[in-house]
MIVO-668400 format. One record per residue (C-alpha): residue number from 1; x, y, z. Coordinates in nm, 4 decimals, padded with zeros to 6 digits. Layout:
N
SITE resi        X        Y        Z
SITE  NUM        X        Y        Z
...
# end
This chain:
449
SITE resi        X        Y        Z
SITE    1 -04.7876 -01.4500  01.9433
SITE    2 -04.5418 -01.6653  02.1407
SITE    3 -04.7616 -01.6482  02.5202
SITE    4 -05.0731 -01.6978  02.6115
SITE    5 -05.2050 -01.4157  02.8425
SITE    6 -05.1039 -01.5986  03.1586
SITE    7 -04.7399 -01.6839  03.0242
SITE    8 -04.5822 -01.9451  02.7729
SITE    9 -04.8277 -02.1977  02.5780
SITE   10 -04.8722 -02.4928  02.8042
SITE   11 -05.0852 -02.7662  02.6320
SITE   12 -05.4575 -02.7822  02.7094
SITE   13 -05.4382 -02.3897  02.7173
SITE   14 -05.5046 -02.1337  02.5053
SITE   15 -05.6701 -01.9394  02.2116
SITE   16 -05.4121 -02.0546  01.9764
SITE   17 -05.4522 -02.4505  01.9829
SITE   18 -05.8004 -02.3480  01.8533
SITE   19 -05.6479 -02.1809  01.5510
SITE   20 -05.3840 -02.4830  01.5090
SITE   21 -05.6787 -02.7538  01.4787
SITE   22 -05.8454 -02.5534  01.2042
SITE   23 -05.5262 -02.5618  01.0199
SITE   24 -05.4503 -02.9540  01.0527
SITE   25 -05.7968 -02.9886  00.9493
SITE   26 -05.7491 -02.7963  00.6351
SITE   27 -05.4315 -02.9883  00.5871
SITE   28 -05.5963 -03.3513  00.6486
SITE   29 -05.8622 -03.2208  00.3490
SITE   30 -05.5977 -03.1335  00.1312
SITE   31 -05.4211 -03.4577  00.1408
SITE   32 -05.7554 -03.6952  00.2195
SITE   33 -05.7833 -03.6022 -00.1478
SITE   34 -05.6512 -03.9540 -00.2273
SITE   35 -05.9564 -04.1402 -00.1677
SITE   36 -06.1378 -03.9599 -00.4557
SITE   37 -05.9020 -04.1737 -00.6822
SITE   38 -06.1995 -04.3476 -00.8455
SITE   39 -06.3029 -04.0431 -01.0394
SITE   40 -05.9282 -04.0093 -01.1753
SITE   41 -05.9241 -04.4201 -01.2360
SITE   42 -06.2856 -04.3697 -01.4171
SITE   43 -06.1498 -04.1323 -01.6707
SITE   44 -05.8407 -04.3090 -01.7603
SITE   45 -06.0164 -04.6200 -01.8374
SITE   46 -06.2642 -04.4287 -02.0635
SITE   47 -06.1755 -04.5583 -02.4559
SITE   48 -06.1822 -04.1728 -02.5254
SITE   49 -05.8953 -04.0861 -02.2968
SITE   50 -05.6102 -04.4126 -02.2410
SITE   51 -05.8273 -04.6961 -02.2098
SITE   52 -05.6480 -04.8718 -01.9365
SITE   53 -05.7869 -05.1401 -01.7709
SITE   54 -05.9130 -05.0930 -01.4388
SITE   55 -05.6466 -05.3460 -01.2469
SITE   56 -05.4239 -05.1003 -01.4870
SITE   57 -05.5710 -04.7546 -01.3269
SITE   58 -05.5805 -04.8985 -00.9367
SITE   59 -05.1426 -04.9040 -00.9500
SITE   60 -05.1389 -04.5540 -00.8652
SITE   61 -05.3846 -04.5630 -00.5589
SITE   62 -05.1747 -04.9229 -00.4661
SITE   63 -04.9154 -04.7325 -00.4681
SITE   64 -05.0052 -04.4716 -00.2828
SITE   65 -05.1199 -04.6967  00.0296
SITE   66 -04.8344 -04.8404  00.0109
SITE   67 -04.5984 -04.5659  00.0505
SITE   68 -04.7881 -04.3907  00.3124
SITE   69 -04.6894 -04.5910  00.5642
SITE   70 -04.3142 -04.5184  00.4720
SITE   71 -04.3985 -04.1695  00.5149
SITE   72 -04.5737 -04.1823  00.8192
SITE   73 -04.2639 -04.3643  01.0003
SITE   74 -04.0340 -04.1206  00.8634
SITE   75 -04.2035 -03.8070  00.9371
SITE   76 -04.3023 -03.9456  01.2822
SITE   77 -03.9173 -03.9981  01.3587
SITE   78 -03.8666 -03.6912  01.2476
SITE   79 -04.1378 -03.4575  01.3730
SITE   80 -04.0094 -03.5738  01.7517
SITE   81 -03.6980 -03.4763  01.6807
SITE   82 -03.7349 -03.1536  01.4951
SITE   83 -04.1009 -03.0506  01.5375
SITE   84 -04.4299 -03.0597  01.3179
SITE   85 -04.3984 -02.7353  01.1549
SITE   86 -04.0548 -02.8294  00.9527
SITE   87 -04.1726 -03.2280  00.9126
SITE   88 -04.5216 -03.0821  00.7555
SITE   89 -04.4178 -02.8034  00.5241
SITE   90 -04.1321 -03.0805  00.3641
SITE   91 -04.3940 -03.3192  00.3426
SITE   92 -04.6495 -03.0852  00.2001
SITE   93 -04.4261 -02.9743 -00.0916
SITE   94 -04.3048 -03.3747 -00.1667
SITE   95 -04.7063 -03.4286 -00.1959
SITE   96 -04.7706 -03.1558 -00.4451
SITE   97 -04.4430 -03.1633 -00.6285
SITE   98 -04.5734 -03.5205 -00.7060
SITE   99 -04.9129 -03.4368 -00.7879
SITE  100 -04.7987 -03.1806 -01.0006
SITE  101 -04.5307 -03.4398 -01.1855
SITE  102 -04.8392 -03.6423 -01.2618
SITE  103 -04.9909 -03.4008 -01.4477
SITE  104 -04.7253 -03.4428 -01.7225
SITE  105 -04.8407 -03.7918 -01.7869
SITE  106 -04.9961 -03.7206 -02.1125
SITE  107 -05.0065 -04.0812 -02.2866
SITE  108 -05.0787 -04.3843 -02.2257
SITE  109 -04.7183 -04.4492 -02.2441
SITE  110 -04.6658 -04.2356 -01.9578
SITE  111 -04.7695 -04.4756 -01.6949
SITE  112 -04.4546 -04.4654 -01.5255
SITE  113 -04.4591 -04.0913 -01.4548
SITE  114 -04.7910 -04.1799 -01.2984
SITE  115 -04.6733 -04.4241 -01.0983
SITE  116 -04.3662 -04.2406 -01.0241
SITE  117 -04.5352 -03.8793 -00.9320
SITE  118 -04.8763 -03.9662 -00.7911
SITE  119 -04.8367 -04.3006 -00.6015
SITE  120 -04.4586 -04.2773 -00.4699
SITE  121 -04.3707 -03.8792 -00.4014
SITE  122 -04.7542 -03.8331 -00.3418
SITE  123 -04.7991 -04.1201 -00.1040
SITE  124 -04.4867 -04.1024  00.0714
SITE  125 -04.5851 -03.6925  00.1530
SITE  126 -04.9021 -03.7268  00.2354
SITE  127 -04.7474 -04.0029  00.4702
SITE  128 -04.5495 -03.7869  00.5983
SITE  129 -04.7910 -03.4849  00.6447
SITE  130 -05.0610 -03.6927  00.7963
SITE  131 -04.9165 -03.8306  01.1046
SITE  132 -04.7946 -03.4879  01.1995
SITE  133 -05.1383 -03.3362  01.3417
SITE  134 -05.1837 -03.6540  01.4810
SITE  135 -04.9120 -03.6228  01.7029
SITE  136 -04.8955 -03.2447  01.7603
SITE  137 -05.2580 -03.1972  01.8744
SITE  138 -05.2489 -03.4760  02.1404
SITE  139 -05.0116 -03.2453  02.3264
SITE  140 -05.2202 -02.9368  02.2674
SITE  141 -05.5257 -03.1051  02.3479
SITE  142 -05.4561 -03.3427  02.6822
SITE  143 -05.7761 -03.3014  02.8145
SITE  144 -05.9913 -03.4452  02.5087
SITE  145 -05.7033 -03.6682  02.2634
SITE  146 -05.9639 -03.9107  02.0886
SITE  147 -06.2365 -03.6117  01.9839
SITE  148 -05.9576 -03.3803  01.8852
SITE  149 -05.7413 -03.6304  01.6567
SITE  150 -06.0880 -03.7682  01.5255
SITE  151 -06.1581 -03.4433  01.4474
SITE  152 -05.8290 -03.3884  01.2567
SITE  153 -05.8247 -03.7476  01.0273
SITE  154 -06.2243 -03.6568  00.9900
SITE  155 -06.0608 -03.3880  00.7606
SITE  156 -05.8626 -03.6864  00.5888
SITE  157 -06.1971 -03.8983  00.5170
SITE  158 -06.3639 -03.5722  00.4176
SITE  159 -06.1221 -03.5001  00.1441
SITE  160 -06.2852 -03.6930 -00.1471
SITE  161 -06.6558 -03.5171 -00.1060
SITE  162 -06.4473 -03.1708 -00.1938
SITE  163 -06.2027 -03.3398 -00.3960
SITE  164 -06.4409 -03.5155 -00.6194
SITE  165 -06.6547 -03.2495 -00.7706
SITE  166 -06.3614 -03.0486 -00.8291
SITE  167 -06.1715 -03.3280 -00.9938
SITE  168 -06.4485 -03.4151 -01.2286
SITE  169 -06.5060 -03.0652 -01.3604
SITE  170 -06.1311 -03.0227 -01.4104
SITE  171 -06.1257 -03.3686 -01.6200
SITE  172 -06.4189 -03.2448 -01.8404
SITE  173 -06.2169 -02.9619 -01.9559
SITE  174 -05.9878 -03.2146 -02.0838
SITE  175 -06.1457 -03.5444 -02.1057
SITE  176 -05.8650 -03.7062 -02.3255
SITE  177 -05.5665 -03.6470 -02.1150
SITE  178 -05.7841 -03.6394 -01.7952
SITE  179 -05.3935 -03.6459 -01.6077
SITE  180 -05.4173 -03.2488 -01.6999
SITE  181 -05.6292 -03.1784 -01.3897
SITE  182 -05.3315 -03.2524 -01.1713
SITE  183 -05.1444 -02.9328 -01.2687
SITE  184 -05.3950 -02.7698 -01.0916
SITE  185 -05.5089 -03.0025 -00.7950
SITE  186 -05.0906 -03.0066 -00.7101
SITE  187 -05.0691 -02.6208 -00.7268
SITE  188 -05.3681 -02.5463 -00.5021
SITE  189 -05.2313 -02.8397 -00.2494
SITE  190 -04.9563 -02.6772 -00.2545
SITE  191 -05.0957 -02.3055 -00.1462
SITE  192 -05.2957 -02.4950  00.1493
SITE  193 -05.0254 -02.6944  00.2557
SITE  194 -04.7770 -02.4223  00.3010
SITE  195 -05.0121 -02.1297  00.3990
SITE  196 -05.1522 -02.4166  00.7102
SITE  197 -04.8569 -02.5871  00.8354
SITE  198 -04.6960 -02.2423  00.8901
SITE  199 -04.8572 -02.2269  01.1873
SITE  200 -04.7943 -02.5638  01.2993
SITE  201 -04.6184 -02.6093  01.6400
SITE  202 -04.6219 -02.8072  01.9463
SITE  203 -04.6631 -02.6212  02.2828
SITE  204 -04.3943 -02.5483  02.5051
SITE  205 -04.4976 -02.6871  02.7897
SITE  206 -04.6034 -03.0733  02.7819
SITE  207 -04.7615 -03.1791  03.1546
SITE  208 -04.5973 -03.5059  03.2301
SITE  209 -04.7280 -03.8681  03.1978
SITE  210 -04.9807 -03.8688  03.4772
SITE  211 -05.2258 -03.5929  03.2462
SITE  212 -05.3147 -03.5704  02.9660
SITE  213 -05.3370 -03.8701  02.6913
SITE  214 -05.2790 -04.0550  03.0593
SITE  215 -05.6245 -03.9355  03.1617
SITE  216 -05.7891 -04.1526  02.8771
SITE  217 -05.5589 -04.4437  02.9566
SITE  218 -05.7376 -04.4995  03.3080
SITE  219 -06.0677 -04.5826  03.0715
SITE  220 -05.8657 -04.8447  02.8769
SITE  221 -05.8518 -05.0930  03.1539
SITE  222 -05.8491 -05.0948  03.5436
SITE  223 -05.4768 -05.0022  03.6226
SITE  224 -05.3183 -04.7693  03.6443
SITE  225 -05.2653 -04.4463  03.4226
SITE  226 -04.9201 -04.4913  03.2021
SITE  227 -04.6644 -04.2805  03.3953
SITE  228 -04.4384 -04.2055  03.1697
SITE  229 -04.3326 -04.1993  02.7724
SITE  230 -04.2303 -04.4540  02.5749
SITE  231 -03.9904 -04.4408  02.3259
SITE  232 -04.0395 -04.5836  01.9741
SITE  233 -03.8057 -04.8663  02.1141
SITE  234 -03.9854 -04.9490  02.4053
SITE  235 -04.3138 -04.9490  02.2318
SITE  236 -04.1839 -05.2071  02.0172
SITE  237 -04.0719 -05.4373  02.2801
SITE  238 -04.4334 -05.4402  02.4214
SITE  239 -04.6826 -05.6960  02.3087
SITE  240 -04.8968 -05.4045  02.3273
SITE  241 -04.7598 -05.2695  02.0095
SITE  242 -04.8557 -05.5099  01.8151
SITE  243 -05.2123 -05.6109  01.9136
SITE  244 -05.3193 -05.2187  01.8390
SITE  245 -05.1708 -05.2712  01.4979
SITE  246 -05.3285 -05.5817  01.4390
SITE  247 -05.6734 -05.4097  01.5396
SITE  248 -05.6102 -05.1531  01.3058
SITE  249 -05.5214 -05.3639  01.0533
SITE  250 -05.8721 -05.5603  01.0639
SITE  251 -06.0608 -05.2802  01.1186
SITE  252 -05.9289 -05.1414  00.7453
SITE  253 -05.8999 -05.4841  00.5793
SITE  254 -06.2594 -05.5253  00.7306
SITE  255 -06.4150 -05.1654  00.5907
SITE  256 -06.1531 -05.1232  00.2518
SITE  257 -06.3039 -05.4581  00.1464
SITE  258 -06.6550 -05.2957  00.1057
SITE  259 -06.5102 -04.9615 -00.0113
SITE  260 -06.3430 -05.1225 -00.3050
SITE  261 -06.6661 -05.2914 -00.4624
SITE  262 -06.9096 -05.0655 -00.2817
SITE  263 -07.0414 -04.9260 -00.6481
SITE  264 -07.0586 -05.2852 -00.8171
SITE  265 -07.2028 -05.4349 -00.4725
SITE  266 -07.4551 -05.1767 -00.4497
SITE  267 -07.5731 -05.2431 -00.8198
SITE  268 -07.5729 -05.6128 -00.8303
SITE  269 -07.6983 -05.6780 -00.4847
SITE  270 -07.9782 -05.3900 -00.3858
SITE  271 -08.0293 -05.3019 -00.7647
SITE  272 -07.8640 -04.9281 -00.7827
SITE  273 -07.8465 -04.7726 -01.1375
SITE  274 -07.4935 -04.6848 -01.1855
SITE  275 -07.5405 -04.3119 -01.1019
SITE  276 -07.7363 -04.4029 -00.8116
SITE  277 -07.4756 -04.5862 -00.7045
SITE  278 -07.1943 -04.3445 -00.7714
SITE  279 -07.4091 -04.0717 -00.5356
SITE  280 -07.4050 -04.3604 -00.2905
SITE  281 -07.0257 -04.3874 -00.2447
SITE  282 -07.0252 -03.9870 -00.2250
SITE  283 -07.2971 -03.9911  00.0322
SITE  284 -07.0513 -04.2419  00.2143
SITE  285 -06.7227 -04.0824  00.2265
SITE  286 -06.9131 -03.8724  00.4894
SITE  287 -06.9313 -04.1207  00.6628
SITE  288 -06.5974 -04.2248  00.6575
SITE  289 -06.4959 -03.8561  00.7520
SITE  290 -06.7859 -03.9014  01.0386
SITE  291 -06.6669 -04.1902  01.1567
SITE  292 -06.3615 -04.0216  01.2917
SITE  293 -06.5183 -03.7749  01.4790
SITE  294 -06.7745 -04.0090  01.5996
SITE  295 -06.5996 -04.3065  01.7329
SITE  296 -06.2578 -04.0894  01.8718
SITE  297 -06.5440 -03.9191  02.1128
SITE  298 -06.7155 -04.2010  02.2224
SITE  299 -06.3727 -04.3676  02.2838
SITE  300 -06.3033 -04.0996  02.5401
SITE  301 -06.6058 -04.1578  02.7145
SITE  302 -06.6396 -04.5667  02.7094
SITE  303 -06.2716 -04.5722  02.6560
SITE  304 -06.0469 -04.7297  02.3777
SITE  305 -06.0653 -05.0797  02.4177
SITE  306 -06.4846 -05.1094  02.4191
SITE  307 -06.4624 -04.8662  02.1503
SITE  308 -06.2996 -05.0889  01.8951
SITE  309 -06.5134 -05.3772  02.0430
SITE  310 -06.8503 -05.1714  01.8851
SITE  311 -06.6042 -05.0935  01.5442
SITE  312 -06.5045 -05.4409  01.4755
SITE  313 -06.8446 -05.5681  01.5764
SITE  314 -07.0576 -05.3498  01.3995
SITE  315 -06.8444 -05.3721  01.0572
SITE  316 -06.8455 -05.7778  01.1092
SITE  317 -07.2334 -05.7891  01.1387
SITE  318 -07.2923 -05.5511  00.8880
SITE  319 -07.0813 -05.7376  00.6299
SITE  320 -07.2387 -06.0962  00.7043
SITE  321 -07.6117 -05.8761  00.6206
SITE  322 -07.4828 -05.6921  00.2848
SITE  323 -07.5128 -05.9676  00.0195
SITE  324 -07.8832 -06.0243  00.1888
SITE  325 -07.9676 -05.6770  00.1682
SITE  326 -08.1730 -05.6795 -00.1734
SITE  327 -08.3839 -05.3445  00.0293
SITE  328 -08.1425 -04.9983 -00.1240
SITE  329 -08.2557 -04.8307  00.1820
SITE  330 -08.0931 -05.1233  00.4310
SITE  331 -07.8132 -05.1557  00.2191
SITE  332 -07.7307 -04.7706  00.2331
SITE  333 -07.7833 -04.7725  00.5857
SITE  334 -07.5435 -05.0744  00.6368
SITE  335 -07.2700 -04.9933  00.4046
SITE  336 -07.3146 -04.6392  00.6181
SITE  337 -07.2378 -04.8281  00.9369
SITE  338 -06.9075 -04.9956  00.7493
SITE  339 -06.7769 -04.6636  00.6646
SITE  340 -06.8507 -04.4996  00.9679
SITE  341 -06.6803 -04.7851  01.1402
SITE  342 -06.3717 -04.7763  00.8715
SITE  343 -06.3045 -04.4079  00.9665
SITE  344 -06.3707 -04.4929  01.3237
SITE  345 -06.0299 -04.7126  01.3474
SITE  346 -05.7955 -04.3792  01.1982
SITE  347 -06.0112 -04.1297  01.4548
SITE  348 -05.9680 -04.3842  01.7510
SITE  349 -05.6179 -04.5450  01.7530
SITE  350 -05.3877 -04.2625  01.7529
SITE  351 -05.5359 -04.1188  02.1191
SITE  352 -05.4757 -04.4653  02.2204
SITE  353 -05.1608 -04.4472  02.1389
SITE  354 -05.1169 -04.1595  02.3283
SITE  355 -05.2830 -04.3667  02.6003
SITE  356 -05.0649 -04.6325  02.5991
SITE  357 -04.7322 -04.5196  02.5435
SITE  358 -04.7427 -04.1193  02.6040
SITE  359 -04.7652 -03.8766  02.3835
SITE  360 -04.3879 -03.7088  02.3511
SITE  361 -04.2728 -03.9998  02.1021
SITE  362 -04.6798 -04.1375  01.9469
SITE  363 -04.5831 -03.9717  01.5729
SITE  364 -04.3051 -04.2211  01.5680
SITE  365 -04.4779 -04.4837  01.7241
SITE  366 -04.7879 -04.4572  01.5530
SITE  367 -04.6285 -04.3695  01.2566
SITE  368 -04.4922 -04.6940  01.2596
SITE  369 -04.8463 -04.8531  01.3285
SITE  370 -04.9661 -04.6996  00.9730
SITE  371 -04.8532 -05.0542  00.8283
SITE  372 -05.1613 -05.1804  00.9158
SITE  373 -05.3328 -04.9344  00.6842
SITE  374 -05.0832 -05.0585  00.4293
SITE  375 -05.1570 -05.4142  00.4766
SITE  376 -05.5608 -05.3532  00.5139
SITE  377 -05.5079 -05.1677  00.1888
SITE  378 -05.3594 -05.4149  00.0021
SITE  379 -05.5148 -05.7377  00.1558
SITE  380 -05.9059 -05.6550  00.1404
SITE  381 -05.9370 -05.5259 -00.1771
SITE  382 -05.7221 -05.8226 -00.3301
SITE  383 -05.9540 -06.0929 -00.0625
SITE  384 -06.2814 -05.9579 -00.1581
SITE  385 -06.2188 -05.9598 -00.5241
SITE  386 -06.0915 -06.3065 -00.5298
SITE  387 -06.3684 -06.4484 -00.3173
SITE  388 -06.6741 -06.2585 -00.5596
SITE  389 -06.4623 -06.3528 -00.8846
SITE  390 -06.6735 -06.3357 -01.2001
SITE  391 -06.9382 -06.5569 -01.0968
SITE  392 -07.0513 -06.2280 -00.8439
SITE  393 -07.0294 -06.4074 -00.4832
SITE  394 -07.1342 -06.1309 -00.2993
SITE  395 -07.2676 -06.3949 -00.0539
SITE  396 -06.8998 -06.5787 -00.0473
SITE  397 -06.6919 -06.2977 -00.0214
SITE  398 -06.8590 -06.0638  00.2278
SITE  399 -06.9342 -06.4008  00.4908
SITE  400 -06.5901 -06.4793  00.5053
SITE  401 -06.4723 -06.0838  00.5792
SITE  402 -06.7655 -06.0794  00.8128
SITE  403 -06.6377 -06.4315  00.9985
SITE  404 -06.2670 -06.2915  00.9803
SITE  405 -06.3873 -05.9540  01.1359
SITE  406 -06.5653 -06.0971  01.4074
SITE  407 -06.3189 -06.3394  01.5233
SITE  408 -06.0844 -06.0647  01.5648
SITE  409 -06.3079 -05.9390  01.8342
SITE  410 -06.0818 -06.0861  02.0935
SITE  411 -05.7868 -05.8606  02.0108
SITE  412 -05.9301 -05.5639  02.2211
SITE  413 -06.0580 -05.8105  02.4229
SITE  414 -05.6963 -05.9132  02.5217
SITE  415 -05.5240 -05.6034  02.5069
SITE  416 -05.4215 -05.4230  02.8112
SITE  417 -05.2378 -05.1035  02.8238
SITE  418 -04.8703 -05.1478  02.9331
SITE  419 -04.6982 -05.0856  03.3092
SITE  420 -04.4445 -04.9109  03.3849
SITE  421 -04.1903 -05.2014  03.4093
SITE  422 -04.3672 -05.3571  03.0348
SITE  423 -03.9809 -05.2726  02.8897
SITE  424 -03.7903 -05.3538  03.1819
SITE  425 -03.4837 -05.1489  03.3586
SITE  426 -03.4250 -04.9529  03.0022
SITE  427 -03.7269 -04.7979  03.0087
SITE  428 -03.5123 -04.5837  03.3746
SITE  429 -03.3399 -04.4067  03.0941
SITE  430 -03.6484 -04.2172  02.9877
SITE  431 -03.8573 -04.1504  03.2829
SITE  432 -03.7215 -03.7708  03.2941
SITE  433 -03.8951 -03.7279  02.9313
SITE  434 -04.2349 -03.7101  03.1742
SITE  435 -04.1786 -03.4857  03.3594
SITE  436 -04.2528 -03.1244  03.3137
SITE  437 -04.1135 -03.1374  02.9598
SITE  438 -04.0880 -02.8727  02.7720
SITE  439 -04.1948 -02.8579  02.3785
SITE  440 -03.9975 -03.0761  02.1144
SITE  441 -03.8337 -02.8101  01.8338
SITE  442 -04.0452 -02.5884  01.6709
SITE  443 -04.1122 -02.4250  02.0121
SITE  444 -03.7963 -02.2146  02.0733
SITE  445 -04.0177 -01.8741  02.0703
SITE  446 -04.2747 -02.0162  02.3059
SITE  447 -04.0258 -02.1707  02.5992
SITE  448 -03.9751 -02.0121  02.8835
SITE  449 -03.6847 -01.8857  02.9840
# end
């Protein structure tokens, strides 16, 4: 169906955007499957299987952050040029071809082909898959950008409470080469993947700079709305840039911190048996998944800037109270708030991309603002194991991420969205991209003629 009933698909319109969200959310589950790692790491370090260490069996998920931002900034290059449904289906397949290679790695001496299928062609297409509903439903859904992407990465967080059970139950058919349940994980990504992004498109009509993602931008500060799009360029020539990608990188450094010794923490400090405490980092992946819904709602109705204010706060507090909470009932409830705040960042920052710089070029640009995820990634774990060590300072290690997350309060509280002359006279050379514009590729049956 190329028109809506009252002509060509113009974005906020339409039966069809409906049937689009479903399908990025499906997508975001498939590939959110990443952050059910821990049951894969688990089985590998079991003496009946490899018996790897566990710094050992965390390279692959490393890896995996790591190469997701490369992904991201690829495919968001490329999805502006040549459309979501193209950018997503190659993605997809790069994903589960590598999930599928990993499945081959049936030694201990296989490590490599681990590495090599999982962490860098997994991570670099799910990187590449992820940013594209991102992008694509900000122009479909103008009218409401931070409760409709929240809604999409929710899918993302999400992905480990499906993931999880399914993984387990493939490993226990094969408990000594637990890598076999790949075969199958790959093959059914690879169904979802292609079957959903099929549909994938961006409208072909985009309203220009003064609707849409601008709408939201009038709630980030005073000013006012953003008038036109930026280009990946332009954004990068604007403070602006870089104090959103230093939020989001505190906001994960802050929450990853707690999610990579939430098991351990929850044992040592509030007394969890081990499968207690292994429900309890189920229980929180929802909210994680939550979080995204949650916070990319409330950041259309406060607007961006307080929004990240209440995520940075509430993870900063909640940190400096976890070593103290000795009460399993506070410290579920706390480590709730962390992971609700965690997920919070990924459902809140792309809209405000959107809000700041447009929405024709925000896969590129906020593609490019994924390196905060990779730094997060790789800083808090590394920070918060250092700081506990083996003598267990929970106290230590959780006060100084608290401090660090609080003080970082005054990026939002500094950050204004950018004018119209932020980039200067080059930014003339773009201002027809606002208006009226029609769809980017992937939109050649639904333009009018």
């Amino acid at each position: 169906m190329s028109r809506t009933d009252t002509g060509p698909e113009i974005a906020g319109r339409g039966a069809n955007r409906w049937v689009i969200l479903v399908c990025a959310v499906l997508v975001q589950l498939s590939i959110g499957s990443v952050y059910a790692w821990s049951v894969f790491a688990k089985a590998l370090q079991s003496d009946a299987a490899f018996g790897w260490s566990k710094s050992k069996a965390a390279v692959p998920f490393s890896v995996v952050i790591g190469m997701i931002f490369i992904g991201s900034y690829v495919g968001g290059r490329l999805q502006d040029a040549r459309g979501p449904r193209l950018v997503a289906m190659t993605g997809g397949v790069i994903y589960a071809v590598g999930v599928i290679l990993a499945s081959f790695a049936q030694s201990p001496d296989a490590f490599w082909l681990l590495v090599l299928g999982y962490g860098v062609l997994g991570g670099f297409g799910l990187g590449m898959v992820y940013i594209v509903p991102i992008a694509m439903l900000q122009k479909w859904f103008p009218d409401k950008p931070g409760l409709i992407t929240g809604l999409a990465v929710a899918g993302f967080g999400f992905g480990a409470v499906v993931t999880a059970p399914v993984g387990q139950a493939l490993i226990d058919q094969s408990p000594s080469v637990p890598t076999k349940a790949f075969l199958w994980l790959g093959i059914g990504y690879l169904v979802i993947l292609l079957v959903c992004t099929s549909v994938f498109r961006n409208p072909a009509v985009v309203p220009d700079g003064t609707t849409g993602a601008a709408t939201a931008a009038r709630k980030v500060d005073s000013g006012s709305a953003v008038s036109r799009d930026f280009t990946q360029s332009e954004a990068l020539h604007t403070k602006q840039w870089y104090l959103l990608t230093a939020i989001l990188t505190m906001s994960v450094t802050a929450g990853i911190s707690l999610i990579a010794v939430a098991a351990g923490t929850a044992s040592d400090v509030a007394g969890y048996t081990a499968t207690a405490a292994a429900a309890l980092v189920g229980v929180l992946g929802l909210f994680n998944g939550a979080g995204r819904i949650f916070w990319g709602w409330l950041s259309d109705l406060v607007g961006k800037m307080p929004a990240f204010l209440g995520i940075l706060g509430v993870q900063g507090v909640c940190l400096l109270l976890i070593p103290h909470a000795a009460n399993k009932a506070l410290f579920g409830v706390l480590a709730a708030l962390v992971y609700l705040c965690y997920g919070g960042a990924f459902g809140t920052m792309p809209s405000t991309a959107g809000a700041f710089f447009g929405v024709r070029n925000v896969g590129a640009i906020y593609g490019l603002m994924l390196i905060g995820w990779s730094i997060g990634g790789v800083v808090g774990p590394l920070l918060i194991a250092s700081l506990i060590g083996s003598e267990k300072a929970y106290n230590v290690g959780f006060t100084v991420i608290g401090i660090i997350t609080l003080v970082a309060l005054v990026l939002p509280l500094i950050t204004k969205k950018p004018r119209r002359d932020a980039v200067g006279a080059a930014g003339n050379r773009d201002t027809r991209s606002s208006r009226g514009t029609t769809g980017t590729a992937d939109t050649a049956d639904t333009a009018p003629r």
